[in-house]
Residue frames relative to the residue before (quaternion, step in Angstrom):
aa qw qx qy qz dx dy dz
X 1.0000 0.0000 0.0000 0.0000 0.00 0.00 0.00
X 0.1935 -0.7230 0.6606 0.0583 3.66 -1.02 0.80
X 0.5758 -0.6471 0.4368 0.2426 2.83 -1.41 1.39
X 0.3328 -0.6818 0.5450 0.3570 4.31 -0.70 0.16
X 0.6672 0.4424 -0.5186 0.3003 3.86 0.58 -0.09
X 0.7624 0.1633 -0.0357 0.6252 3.84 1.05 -1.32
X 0.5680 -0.5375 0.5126 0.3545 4.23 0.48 0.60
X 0.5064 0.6461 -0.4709 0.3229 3.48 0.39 -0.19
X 0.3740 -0.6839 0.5607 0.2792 4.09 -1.12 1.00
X 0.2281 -0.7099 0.6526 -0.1344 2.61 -1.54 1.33
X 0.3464 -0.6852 0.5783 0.2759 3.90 -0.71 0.52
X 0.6113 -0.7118 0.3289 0.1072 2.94 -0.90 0.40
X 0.4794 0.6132 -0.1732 0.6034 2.99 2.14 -0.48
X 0.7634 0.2377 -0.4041 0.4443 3.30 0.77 -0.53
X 0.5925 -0.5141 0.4342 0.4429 3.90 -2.08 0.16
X 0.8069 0.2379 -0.0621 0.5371 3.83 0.39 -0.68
X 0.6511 -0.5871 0.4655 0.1211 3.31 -1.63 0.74
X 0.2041 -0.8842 0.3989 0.1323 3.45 0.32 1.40
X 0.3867 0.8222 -0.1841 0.3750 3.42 1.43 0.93
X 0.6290 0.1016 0.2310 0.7353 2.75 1.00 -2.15
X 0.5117 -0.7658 0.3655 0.1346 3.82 0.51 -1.10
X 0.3113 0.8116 -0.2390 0.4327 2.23 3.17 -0.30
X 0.6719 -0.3093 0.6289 0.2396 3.93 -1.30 0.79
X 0.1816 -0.5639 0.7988 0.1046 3.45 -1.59 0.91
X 0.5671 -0.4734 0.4979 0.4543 3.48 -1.50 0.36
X 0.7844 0.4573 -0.2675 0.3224 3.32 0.17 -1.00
X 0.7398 0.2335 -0.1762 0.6060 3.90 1.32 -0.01
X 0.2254 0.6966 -0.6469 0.2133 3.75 1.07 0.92
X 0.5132 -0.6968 0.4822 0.1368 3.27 -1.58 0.54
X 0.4920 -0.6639 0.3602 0.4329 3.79 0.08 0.57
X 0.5186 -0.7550 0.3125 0.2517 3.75 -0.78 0.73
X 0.3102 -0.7564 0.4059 0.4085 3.35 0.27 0.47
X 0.7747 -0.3889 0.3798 0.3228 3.54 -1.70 0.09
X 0.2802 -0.8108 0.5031 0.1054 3.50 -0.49 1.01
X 0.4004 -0.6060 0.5808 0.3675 3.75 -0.95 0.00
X 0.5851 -0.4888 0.4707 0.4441 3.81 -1.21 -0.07
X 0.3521 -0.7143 0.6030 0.0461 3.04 -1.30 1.29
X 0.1748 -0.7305 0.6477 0.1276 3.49 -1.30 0.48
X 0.7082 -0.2949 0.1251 0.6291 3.45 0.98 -0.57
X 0.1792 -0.7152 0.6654 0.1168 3.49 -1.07 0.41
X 0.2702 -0.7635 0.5865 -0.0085 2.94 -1.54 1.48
X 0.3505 -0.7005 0.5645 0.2602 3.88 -0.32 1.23
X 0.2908 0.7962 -0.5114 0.1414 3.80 -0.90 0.84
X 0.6700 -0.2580 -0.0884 0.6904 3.39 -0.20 1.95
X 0.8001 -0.5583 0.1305 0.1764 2.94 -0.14 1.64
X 0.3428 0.7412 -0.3156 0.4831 3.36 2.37 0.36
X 0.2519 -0.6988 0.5931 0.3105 4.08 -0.49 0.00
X 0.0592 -0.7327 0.6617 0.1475 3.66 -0.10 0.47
X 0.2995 -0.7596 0.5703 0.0897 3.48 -1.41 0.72
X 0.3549 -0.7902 0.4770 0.1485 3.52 -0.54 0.76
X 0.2501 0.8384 -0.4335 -0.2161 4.03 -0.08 -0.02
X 0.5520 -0.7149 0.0998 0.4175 3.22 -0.76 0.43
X 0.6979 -0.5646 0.3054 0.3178 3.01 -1.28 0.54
X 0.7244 -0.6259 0.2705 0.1016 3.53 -1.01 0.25
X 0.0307 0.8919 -0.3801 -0.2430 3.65 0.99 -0.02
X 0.5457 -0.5319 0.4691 0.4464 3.44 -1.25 0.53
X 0.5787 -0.4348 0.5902 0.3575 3.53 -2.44 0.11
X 0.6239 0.4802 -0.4611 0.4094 3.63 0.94 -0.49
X 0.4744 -0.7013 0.5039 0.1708 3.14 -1.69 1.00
X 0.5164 -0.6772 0.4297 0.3002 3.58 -0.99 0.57
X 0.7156 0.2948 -0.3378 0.5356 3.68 0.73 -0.66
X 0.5911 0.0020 -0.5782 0.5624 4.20 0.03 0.34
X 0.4612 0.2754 -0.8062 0.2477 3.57 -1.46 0.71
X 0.4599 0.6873 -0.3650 0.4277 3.98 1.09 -0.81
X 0.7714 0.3319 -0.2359 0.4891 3.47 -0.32 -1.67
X 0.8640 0.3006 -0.2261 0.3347 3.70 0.15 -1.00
X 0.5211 0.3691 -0.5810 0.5047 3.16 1.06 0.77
X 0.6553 0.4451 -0.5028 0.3461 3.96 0.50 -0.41
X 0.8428 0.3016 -0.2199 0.3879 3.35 0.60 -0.43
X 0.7194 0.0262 -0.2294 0.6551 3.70 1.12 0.31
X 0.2794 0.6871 -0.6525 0.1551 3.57 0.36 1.03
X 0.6449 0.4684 -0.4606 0.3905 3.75 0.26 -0.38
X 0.4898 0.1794 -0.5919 0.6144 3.85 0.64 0.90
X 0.6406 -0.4888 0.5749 0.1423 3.34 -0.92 -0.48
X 0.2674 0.7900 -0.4700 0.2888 3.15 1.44 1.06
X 0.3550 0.7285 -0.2508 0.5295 3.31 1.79 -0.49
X 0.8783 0.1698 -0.0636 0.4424 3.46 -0.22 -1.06
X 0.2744 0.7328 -0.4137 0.4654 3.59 1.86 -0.02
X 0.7395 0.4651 -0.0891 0.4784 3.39 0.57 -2.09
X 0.6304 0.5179 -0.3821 0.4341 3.85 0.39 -0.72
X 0.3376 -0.6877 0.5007 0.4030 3.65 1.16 -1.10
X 0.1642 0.5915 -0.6544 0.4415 3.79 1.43 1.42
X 0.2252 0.7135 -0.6239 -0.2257 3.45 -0.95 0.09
X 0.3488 0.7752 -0.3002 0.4327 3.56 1.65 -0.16
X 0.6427 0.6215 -0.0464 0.4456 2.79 1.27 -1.75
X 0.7278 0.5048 -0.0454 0.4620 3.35 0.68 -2.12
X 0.7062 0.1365 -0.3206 0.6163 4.27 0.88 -0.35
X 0.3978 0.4536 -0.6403 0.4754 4.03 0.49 0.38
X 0.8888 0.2042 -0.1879 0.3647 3.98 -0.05 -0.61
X 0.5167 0.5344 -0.4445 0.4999 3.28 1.41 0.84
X 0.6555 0.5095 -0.2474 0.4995 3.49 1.65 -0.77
X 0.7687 0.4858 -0.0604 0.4117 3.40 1.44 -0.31
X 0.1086 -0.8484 0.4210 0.3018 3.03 2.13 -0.74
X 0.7987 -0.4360 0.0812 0.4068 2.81 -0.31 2.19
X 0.5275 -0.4373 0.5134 0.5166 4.30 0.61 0.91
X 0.6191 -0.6431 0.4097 0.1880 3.49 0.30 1.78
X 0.8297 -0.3630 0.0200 0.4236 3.10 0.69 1.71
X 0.7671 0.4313 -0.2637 0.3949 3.44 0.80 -1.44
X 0.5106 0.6336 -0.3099 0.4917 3.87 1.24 -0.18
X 0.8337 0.3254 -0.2494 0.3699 3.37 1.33 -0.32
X 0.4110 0.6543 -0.2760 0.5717 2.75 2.05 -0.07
X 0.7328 0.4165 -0.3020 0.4454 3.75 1.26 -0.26
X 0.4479 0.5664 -0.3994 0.5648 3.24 1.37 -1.09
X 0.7013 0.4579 -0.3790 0.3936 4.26 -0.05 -1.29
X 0.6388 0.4798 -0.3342 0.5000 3.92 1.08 -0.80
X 0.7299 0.4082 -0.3074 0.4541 3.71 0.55 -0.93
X 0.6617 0.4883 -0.4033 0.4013 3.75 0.55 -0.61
X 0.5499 0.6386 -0.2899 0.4536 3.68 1.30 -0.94
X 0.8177 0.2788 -0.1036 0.4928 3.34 0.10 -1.28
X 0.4631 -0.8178 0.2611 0.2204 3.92 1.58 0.09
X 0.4353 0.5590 -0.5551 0.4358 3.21 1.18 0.97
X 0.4838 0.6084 -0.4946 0.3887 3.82 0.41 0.70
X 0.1298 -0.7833 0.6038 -0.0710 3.31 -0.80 2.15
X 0.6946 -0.4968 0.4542 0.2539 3.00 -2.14 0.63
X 0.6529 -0.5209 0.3129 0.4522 3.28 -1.18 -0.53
X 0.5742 0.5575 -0.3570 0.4817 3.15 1.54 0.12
X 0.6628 -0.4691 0.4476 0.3746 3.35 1.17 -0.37
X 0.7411 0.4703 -0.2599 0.4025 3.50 0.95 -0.54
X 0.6942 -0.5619 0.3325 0.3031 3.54 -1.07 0.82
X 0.3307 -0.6807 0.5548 0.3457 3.25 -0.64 0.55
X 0.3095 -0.8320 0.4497 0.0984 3.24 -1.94 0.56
């Protein structure tokens, strides 16, 4: 009998392929419980799982309102937990305007993260 992961012979008595280490069909183990997948990326021959990601407690529409209406201090990035962030665009009025005009594109369309990194929700 030959093993089905690497051709290697294999006795038949035993559960796994003293070769590679591969599972016979006939003694595979049940699979254990996965986590939720988003996509899964084959690499060096490993499945790497992806789970999803997390979303911040901040909310997406008042990160919205308070950057349209007091984003050029940085009341906006105050709330995310930027605070580095928040007096660079109070001392500067909002990266002289053009910093708030991006922050207003990125929060809209929802690629604007927290201080952890995580999406807003």
């Amino acid at each position: 009998m030959k093993c089905p992961n690497c051709g290697a012979p294999v006795t038949p008595a035993l559960n796994s392929c003293s070769y590679c280490g591969g599972y016979l069909a006939a003694a595979a183990p049940p699979a254990p419980p996965q986590p939720t997948v988003v996509y899964k990326v084959i690499h060096q021959h490993q499945p790497v799982r992806y789970v999803r990601e997390s979303r911040s407690d901040r909310r997406r529409w008042v990160a919205f309102l308070l950057c349209l209406f007091m984003g050029h201090w940085g009341i906006h990035k105050f709330y995310l937990g930027r605070i580095g962030l928040g007096l660079l665009y109070m001392f500067t009025f909002g990266l002289f305007g053009i910093g708030w005009l991006v922050d207003l594109v990125l929060i809209l369309t929802g690629a604007a993260r927290d201080r952890e990194g995580r999406r807003l929700s």
